[in-house]
N, C-alpha and C positions, 0 to 999 in steps of 0.2 A: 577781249581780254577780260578776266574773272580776274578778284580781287578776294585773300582772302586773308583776313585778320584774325587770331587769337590769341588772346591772351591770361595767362596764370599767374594766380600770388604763392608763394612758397614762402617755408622759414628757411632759409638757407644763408650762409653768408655770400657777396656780392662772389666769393674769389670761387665758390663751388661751385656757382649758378654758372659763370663766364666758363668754367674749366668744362661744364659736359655743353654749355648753350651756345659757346660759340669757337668751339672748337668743333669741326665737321669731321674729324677721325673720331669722335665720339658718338653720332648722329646710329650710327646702328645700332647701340645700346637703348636707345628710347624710341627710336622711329622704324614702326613694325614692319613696313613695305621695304626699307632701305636692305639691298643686297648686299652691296658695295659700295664703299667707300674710297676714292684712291685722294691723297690732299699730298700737295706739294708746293712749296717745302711743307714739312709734315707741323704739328700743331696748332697753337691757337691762330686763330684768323689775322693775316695782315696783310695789308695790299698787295696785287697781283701774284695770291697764291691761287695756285690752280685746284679745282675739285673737281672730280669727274665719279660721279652717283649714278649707280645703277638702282631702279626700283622698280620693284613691281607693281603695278595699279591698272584696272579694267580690264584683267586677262591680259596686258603689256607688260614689255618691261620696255621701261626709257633709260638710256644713256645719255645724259647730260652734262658735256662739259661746260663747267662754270667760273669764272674768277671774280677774287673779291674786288670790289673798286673802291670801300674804306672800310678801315677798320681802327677801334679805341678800343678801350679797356672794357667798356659794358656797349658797344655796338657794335655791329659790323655790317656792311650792305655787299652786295651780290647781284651779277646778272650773269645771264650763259644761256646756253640752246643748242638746238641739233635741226635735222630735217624734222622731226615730228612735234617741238616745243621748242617755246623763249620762257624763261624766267626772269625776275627778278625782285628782288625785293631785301627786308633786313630782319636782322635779329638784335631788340632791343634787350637791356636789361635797368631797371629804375630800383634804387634804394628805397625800400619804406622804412617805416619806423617798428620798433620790436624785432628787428631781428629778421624782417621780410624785403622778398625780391619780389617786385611784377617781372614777368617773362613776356616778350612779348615781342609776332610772329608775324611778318607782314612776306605774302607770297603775291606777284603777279604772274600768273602763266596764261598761255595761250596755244591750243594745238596746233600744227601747221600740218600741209598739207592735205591729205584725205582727210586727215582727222579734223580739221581747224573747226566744219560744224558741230562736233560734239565738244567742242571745249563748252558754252551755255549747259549741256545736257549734265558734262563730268562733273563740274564745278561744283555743288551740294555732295557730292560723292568723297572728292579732295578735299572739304571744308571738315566732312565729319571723320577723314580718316587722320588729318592736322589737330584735330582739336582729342583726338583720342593718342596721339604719340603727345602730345603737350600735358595732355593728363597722365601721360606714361612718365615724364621725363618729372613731373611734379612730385610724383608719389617715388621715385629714386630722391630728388631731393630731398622732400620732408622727410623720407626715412634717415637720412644722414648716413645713408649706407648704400652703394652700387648695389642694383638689382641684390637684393637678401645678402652680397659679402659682408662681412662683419666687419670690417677695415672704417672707419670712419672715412670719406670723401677727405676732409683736412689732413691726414696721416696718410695717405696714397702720396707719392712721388710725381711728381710731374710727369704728362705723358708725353 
C-alpha cells in the first residue's frame, strides 16, 4: 500500500474551499485524469454517499466505487475498491489566519490483482499527478473565480 499526502494553502474562505474540496461532483473541475464522476445522493460529502470515479492513469482507466464513512463541515474520509484497487483516505480542510485554507489530501491505494506489483512502481507517478490537480484546484481557488468564469465562487448557487 503507497501512502500519499499533499498539501495546499489558498486564500479562499473556509465555505468555497469545502464547496469545490469536498464535494466529489466537483472533482472533475480540478482533477485532470478524473472522467467521471457519478455521487449519490448528489452534493457535498456525508456519510454513506456513494461515488463511483472513473479515471484515467497508466494507459488505465479505473472504476472505483467508493463511499464516505465520515463526513463534517471541513472533513470528509472515504474508502472503496474494485478488482484492480482499494482506496482510502480523507480530505481535510484547516482555517488559517488572513483569509487562508490549508487543503489537505491523504490517498491510500494499492493495486490488486495482476497489477498489485506495480502499485511500488505507480506510486511517485500518482503522487505527481495529486499534487498537480491540488495545484490545479488552488489556482481556481485563489483566483476567486471557477476555471477563468467571472462569477465569483460566493455568488454561484449551490450545486
Amino acid at each position: 500500500m503507497s501512502t500519499i499526502t499533499g498539501r495546499r494553502v489558498v486564500r479562499a474562505s473556509l465555505d468555497d474551499a469545502a464547496r469545490l474540496f469536498l464535494d466529489w461532483s466537483q472533482d472533475t473541475r480540478w482533477r485532470a485524469q478524473v472522467r467521471r464522476m457519478t455521487v449519490e445522493p448528489p452534493g457535498p460529502a456525508r456519510p454513506g454517499q456513494r461515488i463511483v470515479e472513473e479515471l484515467r492513469f497508466a494507459g488505465l482507466t479505473f472504476v472505483t466505487p467508493t463511499r464516505v464513512e465520515h463526513a463534517g463541515p471541513t472533513d470528509a474520509e472515504y474508502r472503496g475498491g474494485s478488482a484492480t484497487v482499494t482506496v482510502h483516505g480523507a480530505r481535510r480542510l484547516q482555517a488559517l489566519p488572513e483569509g487562508r485554507v490549508a487543503l489537505v489530501a491523504t490517498l491510500r491505494i494499492r493495486l490488486r490483482g495482476p497489477l498489485r506489483p506495480l502499485t511500488g512502481l505507480l506510486a511517485p507517478s500518482y503522487r505527481r499527478l495529486q499534487e498537480n490537480d491540488l495545484d490545479r484546484l488552488a489556482r481556481i481557488l485563489d483566483s476567486d473565480t471557477p476555471d477563468g468564469d467571472r462569477t465569483p465562487l460566493r455568488e454561484r448557487p449551490a450545486a
